[in-house]
GUDOVEX-748120 format. One record per residue (C-alpha): x, y, z; residue number from 1. Coordinates in steps of 0.25 Angstrom, whole numbers. Each point is the difference from the previous one (the first is absolute). Last residue first. Layout:
BEGIN
{site {X Y Z} NUM}
...
// end
This chain:
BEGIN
{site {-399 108 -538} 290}
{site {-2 -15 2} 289}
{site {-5 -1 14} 288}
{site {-9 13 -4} 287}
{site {5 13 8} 286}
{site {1 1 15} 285}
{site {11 -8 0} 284}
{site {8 9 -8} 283}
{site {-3 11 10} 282}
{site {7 -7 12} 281}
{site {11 -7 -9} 280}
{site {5 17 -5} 279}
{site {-7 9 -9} 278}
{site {5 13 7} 277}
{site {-7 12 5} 276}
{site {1 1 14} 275}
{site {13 11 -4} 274}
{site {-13 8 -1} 273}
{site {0 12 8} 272}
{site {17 4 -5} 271}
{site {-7 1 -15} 270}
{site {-8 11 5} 269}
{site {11 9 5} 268}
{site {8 -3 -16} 267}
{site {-15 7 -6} 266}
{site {1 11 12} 265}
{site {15 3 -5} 264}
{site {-4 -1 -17} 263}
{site {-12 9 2} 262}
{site {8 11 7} 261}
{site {10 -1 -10} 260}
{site {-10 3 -11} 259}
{site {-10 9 5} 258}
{site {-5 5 -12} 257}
{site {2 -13 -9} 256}
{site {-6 -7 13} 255}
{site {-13 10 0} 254}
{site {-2 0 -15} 253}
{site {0 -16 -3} 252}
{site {-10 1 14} 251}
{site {7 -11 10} 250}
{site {-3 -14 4} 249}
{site {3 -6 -13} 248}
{site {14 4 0} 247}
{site {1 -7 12} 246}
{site {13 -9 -6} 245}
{site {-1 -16 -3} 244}
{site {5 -12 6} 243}
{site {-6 -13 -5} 242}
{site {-3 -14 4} 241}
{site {-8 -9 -9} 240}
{site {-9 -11 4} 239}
{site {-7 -9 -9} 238}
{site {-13 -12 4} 237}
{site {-3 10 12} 236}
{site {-8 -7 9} 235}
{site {2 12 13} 234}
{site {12 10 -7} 233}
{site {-8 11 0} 232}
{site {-4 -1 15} 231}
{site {12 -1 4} 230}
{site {5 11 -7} 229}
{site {-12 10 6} 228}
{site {0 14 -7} 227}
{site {-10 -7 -11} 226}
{site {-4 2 -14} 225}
{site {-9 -8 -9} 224}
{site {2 -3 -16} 223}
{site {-10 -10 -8} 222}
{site {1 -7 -13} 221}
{site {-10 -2 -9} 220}
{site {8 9 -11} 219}
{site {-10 12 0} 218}
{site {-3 2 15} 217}
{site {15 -4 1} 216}
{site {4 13 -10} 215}
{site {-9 8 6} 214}
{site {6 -3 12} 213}
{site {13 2 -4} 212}
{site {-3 14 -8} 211}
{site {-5 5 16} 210}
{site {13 -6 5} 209}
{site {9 7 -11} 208}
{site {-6 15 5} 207}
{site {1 -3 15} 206}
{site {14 -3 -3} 205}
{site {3 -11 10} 204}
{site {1 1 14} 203}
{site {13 -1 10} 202}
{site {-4 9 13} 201}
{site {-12 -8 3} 200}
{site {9 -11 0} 199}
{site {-2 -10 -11} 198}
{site {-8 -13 -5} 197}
{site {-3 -1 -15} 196}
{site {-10 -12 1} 195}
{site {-2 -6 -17} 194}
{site {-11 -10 -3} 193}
{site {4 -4 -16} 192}
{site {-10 0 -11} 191}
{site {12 5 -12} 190}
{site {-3 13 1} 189}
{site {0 -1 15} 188}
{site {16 -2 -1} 187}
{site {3 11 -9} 186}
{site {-3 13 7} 185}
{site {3 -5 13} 184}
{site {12 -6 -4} 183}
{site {4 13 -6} 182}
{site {-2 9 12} 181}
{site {7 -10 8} 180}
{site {13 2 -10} 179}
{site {0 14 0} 178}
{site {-1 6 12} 177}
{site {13 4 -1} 176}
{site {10 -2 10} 175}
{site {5 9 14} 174}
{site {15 -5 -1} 173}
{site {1 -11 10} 172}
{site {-2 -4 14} 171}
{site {-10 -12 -4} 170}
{site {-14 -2 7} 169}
{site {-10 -5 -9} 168}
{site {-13 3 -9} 167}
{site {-8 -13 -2} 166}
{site {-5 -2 -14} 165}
{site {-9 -15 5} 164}
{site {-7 -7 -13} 163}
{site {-11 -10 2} 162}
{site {-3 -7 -13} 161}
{site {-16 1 -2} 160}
{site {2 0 -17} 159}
{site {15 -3 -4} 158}
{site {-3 -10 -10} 157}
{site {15 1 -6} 156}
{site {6 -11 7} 155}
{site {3 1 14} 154}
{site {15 0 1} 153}
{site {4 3 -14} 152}
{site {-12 9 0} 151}
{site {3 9 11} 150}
{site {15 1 -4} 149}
{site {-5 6 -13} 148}
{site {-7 11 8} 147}
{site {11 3 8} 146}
{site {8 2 -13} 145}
{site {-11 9 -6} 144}
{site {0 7 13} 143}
{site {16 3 -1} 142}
{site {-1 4 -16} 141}
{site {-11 9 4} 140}
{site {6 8 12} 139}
{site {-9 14 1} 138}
{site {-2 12 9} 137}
{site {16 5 1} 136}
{site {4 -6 -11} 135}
{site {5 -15 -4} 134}
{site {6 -5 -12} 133}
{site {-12 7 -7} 132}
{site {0 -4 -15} 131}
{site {3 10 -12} 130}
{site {-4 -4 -14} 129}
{site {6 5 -10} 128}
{site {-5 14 -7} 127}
{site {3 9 12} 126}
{site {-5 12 4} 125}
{site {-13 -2 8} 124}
{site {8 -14 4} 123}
{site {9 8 7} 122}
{site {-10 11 7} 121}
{site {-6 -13 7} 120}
{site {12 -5 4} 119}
{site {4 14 6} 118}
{site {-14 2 8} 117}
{site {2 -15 6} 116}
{site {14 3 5} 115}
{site {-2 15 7} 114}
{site {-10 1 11} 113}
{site {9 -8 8} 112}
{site {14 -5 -8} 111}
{site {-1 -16 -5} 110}
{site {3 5 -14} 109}
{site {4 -15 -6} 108}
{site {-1 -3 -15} 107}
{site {0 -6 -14} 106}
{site {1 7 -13} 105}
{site {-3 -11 -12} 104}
{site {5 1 -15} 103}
{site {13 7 -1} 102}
{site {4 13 -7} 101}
{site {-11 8 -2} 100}
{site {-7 -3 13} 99}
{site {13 4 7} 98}
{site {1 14 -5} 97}
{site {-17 3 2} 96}
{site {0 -6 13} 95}
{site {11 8 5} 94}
{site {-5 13 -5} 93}
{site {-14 -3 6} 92}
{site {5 -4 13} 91}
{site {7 13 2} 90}
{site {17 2 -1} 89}
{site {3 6 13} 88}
{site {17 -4 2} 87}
{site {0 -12 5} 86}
{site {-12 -4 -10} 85}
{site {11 1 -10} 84}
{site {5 -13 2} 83}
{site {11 -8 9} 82}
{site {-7 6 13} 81}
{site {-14 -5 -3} 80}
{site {3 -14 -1} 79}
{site {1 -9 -13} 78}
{site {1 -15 -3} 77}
{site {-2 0 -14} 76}
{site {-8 -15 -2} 75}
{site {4 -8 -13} 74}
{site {-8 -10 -8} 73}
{site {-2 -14 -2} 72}
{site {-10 -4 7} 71}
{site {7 -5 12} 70}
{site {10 11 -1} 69}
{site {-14 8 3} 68}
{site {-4 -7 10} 67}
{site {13 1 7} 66}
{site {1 15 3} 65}
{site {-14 0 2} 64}
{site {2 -11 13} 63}
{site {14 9 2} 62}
{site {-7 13 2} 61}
{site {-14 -6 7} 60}
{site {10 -9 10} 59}
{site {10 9 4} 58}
{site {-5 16 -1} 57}
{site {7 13 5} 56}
{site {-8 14 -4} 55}
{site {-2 9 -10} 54}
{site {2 -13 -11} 53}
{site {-2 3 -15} 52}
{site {0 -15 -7} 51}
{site {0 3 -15} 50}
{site {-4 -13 -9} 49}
{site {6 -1 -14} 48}
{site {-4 -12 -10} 47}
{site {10 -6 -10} 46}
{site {-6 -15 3} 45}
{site {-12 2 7} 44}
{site {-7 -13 1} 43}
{site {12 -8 1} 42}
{site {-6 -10 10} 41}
{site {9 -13 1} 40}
{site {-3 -12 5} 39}
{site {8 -3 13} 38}
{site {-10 -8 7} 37}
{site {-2 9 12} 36}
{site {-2 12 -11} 35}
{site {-9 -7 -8} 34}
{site {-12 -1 14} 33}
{site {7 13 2} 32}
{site {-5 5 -14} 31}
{site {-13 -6 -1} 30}
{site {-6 3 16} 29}
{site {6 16 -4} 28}
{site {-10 0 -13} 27}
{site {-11 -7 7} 26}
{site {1 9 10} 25}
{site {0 13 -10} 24}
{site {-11 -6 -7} 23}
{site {-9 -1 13} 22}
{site {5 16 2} 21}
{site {-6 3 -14} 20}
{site {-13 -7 3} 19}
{site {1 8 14} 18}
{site {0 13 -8} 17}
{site {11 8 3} 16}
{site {3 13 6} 15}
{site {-5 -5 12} 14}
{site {12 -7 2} 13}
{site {9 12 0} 12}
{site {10 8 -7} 11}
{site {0 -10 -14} 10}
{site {0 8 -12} 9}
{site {-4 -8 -13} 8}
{site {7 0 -11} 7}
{site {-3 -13 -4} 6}
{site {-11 -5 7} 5}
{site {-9 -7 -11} 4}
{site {2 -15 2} 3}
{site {-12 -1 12} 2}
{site {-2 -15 3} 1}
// end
């Protein structure tokens, strides 16, 4: 167990070591283990954690909202509108103002091209600890919490378990490629067999895939990629559903030029694949108890 983290940042998974991840679980398996028995877990008495929210949020907002009452704490719950970030005040000022006032800034920048730069310069700034709630490249708290649920299930020898990412038809907003990207970051850390699955016109950042497979090569894991749902979901021990934008399809420089234009053809490719749901047929292509 890894005791030495304080002050550290917490943007993505790959930022930590996977002894201090382990530590992390260990920590989260203690607490809700005291939680569900009503024993009480003031670890932060007097502490001050600033939640900055660019966009809506239910279960990561409240869940950190929570926690930290939990421990004893209090969470600011602020939006961009309410603060001076309305009216241009930069990353570096904000980190700076908050950091000296409280003891964690937490939060959630999900905007393309935008989110992941504007944590980042953050936590160059600030001197607390700043944690990703969720940015345009990276969800840690959202992987760690998939994570955990691997192991309840499956216990924590995750070596040769068949993970299925499978990217899904929903008509909504175009999301982030967030959360795949970090399960297939974190998972093969940890010896698990992950098939993203997608539409030619829905891939990954071809930059986070390449430090995935390293990270599986690494981890004894493995990562493969399909354009076939059915095929992904044959024996699969875990299936997960999820709708995410084209981003990945496009240039970073050619969809921030062309915009609009981008947006339009990546909302005509969505139309193709209304096929794309996990429904009886698929789930009895997977493992009998997936």
């Amino acid at each position: 167990m890894i005791s030495k983290l304080k002050g550290k940042h917490f943007l993505t998974c790959d930022d930590w070591s996977k002894q201090e991840l382990d530590t992390a679980f260990n920590t989260a398996f203690d607490l809700k283990e005291k939680f569900a028995n009503e024993i009480p877990t003031r670890y932060l008495p007097d502490k001050t954690l600033f939640m900055i929210f660019f966009e809506q949020s239910t279960r990561t907002r409240n869940s950190m909202e929570a926690g930290m009452t939990q421990l004893g704490g209090h969470a600011h719950d602020l939006t961009a509108d309410k603060m001076q970030l309305s009216h241009g005040e930069t990353p570096k000022d904000t980190a700076i103002i908050l950091s000296r006032m409280g003891h964690g800034i937490a939060s959630r920048n999900c905007f393309y091209c935008i989110g992941n730069e504007y944590l980042n310069e953050m936590a160059k700034y600030s001197t607390k600890p700043v944690m990703s709630l969720q940015d345009d490249i990276y969800h840690p708290f959202q992987g760690l919490a998939d994570l955990m649920t691997i192991f309840e299930q499956f216990g924590k020898n995750t070596k040769g378990l068949k993970v299925t990412v499978s990217w899904a038809y929903a008509d909504t907003h175009s999301k982030p490629l967030s959360v795949p990207q970090t399960q297939m970051l974190l998972f093969p850390r940890y010896g698990i067999d992950v098939t993203i699955a997608h539409p030619k016109e829905f891939p990954l950042s071809k930059i986070i895939v390449d430090k995935a497979l390293k990270n599986a090569e690494e981890g004894g894991g493995s990562l493969k990629f399909t354009n076939n749902m059915d095929e992904a979901f044959e024996g699969a021990q875990i299936v997960i559903p999820k709708n995410w934008g084209g981003f990945g399809y496009y240039d970073v420089n050619e969809y921030l030029q062309n915009e609009e234009a981008s947006k339009k053809e990546m909302k005509a490719n969505l139309e193709k694949y209304k096929s794309w749901i996990c429904d009886e047929n698929k789930i009895k292509l997977a493992d009998k108890n997936v």
